[in-house]
DOMARDO-188254 format. One record per residue: residue number from 1; residue in three letters; y, x negated, z negated of N, C-alpha, C in turn. Coordinates in steps of 0.02 Angstrom, whole numbers. Each point is the difference from the previous one (the first is absolute). Layout:
marse k:NUM r:ALA ny:Y nx:X nz:Z cay:Y cax:X caz:Z cy:Y cx:X cz:Z
...
END
This chain:
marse k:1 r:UNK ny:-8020 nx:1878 nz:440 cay:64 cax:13 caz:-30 cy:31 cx:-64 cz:-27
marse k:2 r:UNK ny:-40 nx:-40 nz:-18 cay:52 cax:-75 caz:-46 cy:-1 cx:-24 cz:59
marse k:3 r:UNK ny:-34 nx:-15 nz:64 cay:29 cax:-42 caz:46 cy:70 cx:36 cz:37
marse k:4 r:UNK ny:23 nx:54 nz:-5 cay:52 cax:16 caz:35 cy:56 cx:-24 cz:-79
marse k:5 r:UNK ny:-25 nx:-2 nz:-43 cay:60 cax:-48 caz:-50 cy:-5 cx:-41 cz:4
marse k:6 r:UNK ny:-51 nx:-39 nz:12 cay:18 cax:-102 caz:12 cy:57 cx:2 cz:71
marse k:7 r:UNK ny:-24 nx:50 nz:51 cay:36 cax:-8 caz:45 cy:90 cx:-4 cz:-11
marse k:8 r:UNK ny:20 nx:43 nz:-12 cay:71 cax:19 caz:-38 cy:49 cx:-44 cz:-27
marse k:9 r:UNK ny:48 nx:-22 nz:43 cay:48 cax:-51 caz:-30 cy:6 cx:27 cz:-72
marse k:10 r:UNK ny:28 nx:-65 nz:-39 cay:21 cax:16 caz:-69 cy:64 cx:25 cz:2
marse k:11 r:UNK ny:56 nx:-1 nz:12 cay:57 cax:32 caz:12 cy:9 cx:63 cz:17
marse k:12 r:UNK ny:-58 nx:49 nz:30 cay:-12 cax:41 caz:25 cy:25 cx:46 cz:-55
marse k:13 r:UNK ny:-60 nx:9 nz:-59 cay:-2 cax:62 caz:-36 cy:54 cx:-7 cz:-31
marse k:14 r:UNK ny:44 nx:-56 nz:-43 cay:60 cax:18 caz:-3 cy:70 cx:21 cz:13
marse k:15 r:UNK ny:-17 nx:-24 nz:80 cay:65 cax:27 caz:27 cy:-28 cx:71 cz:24
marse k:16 r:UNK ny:-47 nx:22 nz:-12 cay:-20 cax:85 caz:28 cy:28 cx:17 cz:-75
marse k:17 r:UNK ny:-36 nx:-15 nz:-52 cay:27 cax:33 caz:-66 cy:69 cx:-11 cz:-2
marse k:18 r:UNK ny:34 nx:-38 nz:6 cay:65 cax:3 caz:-23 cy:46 cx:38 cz:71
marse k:19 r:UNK ny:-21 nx:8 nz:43 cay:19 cax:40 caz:63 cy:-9 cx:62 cz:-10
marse k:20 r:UNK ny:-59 nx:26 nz:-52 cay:7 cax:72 caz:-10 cy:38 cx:25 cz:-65
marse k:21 r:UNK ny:1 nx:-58 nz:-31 cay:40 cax:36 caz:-70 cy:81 cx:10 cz:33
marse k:22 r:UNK ny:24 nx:-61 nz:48 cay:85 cax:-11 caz:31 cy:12 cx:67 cz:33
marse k:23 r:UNK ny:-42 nx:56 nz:37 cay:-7 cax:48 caz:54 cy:-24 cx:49 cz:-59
marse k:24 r:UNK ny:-38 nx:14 nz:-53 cay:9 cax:54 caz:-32 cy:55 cx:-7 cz:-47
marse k:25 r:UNK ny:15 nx:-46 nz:-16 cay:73 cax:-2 caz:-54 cy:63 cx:15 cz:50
marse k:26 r:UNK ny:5 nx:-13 nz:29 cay:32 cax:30 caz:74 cy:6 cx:92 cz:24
marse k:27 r:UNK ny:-64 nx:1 nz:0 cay:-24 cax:81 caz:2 cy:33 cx:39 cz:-25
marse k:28 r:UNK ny:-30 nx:-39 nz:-79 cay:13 cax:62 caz:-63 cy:68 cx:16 cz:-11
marse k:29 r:UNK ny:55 nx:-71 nz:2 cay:60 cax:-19 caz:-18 cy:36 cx:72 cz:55
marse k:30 r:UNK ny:-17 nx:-4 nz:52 cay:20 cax:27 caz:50 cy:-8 cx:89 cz:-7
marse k:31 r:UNK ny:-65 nx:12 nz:-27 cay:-39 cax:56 caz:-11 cy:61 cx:31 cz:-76
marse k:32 r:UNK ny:-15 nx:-37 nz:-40 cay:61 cax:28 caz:-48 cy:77 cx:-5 cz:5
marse k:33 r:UNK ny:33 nx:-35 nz:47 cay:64 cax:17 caz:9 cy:21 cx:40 cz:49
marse k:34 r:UNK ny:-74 nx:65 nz:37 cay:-3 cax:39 caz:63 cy:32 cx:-27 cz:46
marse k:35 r:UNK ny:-4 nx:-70 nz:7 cay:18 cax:-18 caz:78 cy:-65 cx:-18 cz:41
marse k:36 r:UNK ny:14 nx:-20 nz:80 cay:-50 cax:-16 caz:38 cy:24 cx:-35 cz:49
marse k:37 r:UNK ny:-47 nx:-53 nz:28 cay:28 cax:-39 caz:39 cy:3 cx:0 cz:66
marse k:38 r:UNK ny:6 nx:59 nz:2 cay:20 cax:55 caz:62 cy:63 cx:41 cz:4
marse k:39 r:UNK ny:60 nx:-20 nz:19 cay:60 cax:43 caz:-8 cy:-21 cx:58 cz:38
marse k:40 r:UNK ny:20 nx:52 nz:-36 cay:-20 cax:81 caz:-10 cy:53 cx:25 cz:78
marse k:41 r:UNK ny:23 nx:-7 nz:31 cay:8 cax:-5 caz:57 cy:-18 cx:-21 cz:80
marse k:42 r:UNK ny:-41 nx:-56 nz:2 cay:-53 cax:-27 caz:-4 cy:-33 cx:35 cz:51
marse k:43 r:UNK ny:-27 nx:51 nz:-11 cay:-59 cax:27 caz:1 cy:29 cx:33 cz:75
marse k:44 r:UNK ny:63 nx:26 nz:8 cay:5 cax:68 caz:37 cy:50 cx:-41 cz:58
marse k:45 r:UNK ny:42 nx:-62 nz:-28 cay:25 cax:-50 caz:31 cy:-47 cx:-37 cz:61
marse k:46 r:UNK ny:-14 nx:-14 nz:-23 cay:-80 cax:-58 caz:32 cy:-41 cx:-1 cz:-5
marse k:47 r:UNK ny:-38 nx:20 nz:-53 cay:-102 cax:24 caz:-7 cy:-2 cx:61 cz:73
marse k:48 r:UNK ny:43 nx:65 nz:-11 cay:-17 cax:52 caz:41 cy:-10 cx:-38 cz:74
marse k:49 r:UNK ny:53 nx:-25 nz:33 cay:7 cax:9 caz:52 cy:-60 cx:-45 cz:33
marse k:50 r:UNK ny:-15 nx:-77 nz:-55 cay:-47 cax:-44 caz:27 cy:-66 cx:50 cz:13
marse k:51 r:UNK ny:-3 nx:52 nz:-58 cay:-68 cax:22 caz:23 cy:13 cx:55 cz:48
marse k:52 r:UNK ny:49 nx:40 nz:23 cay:-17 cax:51 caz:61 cy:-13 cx:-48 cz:50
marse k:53 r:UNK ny:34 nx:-77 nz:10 cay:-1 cax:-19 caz:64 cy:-71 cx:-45 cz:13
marse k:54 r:UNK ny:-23 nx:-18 nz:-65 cay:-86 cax:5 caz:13 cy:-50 cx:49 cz:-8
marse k:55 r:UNK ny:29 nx:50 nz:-39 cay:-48 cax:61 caz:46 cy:26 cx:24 cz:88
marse k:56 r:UNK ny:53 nx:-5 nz:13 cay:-10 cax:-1 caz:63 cy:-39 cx:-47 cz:50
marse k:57 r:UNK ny:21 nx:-65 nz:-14 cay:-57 cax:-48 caz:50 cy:-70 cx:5 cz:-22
marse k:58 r:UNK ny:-24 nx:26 nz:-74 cay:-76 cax:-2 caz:-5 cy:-14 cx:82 cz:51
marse k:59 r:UNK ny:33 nx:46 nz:-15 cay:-29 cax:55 caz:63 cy:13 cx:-34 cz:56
marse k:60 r:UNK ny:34 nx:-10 nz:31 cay:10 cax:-37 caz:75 cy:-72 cx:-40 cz:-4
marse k:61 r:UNK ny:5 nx:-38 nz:-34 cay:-85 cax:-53 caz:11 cy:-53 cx:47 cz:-5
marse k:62 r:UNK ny:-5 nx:48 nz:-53 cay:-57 cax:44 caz:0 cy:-21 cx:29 cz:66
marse k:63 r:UNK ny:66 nx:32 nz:28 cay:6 cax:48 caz:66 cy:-34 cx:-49 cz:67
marse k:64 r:UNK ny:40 nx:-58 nz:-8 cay:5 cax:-41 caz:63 cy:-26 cx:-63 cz:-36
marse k:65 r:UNK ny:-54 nx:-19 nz:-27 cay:-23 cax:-81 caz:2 cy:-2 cx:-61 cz:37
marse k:66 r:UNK ny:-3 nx:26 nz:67 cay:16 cax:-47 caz:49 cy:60 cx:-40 cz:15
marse k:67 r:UNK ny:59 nx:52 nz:-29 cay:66 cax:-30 caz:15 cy:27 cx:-45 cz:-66
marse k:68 r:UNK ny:-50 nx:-8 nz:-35 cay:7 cax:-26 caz:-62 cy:56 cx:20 cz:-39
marse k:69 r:UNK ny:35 nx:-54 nz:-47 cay:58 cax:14 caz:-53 cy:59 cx:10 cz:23
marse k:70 r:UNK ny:45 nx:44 nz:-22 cay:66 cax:-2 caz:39 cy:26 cx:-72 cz:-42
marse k:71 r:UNK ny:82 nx:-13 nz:27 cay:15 cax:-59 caz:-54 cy:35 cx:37 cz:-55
marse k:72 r:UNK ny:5 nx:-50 nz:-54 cay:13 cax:15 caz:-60 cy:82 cx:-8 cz:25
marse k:73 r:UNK ny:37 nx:61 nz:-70 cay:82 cax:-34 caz:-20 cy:30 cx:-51 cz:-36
marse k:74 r:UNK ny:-1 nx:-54 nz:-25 cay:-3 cax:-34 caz:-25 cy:53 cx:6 cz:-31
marse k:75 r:UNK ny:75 nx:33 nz:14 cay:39 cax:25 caz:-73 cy:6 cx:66 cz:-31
marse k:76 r:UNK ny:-56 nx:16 nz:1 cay:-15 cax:63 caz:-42 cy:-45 cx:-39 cz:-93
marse k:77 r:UNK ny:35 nx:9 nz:-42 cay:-31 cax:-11 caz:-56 cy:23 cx:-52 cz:-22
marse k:78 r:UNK ny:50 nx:-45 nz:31 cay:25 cax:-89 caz:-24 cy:66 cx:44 cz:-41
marse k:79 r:UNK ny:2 nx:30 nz:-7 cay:54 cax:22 caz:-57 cy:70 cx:9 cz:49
marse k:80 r:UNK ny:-11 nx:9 nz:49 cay:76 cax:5 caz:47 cy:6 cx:62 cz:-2
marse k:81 r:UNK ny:39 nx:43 nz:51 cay:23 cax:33 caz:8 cy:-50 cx:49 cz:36
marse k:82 r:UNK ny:-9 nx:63 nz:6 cay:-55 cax:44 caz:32 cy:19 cx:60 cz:42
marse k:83 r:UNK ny:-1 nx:-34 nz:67 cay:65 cax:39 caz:47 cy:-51 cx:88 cz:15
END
């Protein structure tokens, strides 16, 4: 156990400590003014559709492995428009 601390840059544990206090003061700040850093639209906009269209290619791969991955959409979820 002390040789995996000699190992360990010195800069390390403080920028982890002060990286977790910046991300829970963040949290909490966030947690008590009920926001999230997820617009509440979000979800049904662009989360839904990215995941039906990878549950569709993961059954396709399940079904058919050989034919491998279909291709991905690549503007589904960049915040555009969702025809």
């Amino acid at each position: 156990m002390k040789n995996m601390f000699k190992k360990t840059p010195p800069l390390i544990v403080p920028y982890t400590i002060a990286f977790a206090l910046l991300a829970g003061t963040m949290f909490v700040c966030l947690a008590m003014a009920d926001k999230s850093f997820v617009w509440f639209k979000d979800g049904m906009a662009q989360h839904f559709p990215i995941l039906t269209q990878l549950r569709s290619m993961l059954e396709h791969f399940i079904s058919n492995p050989s034919s491998g991955f279909t291709h991905w959409d690549w503007s589904l979820g960049l915040g555009g428009p969702t025809n």
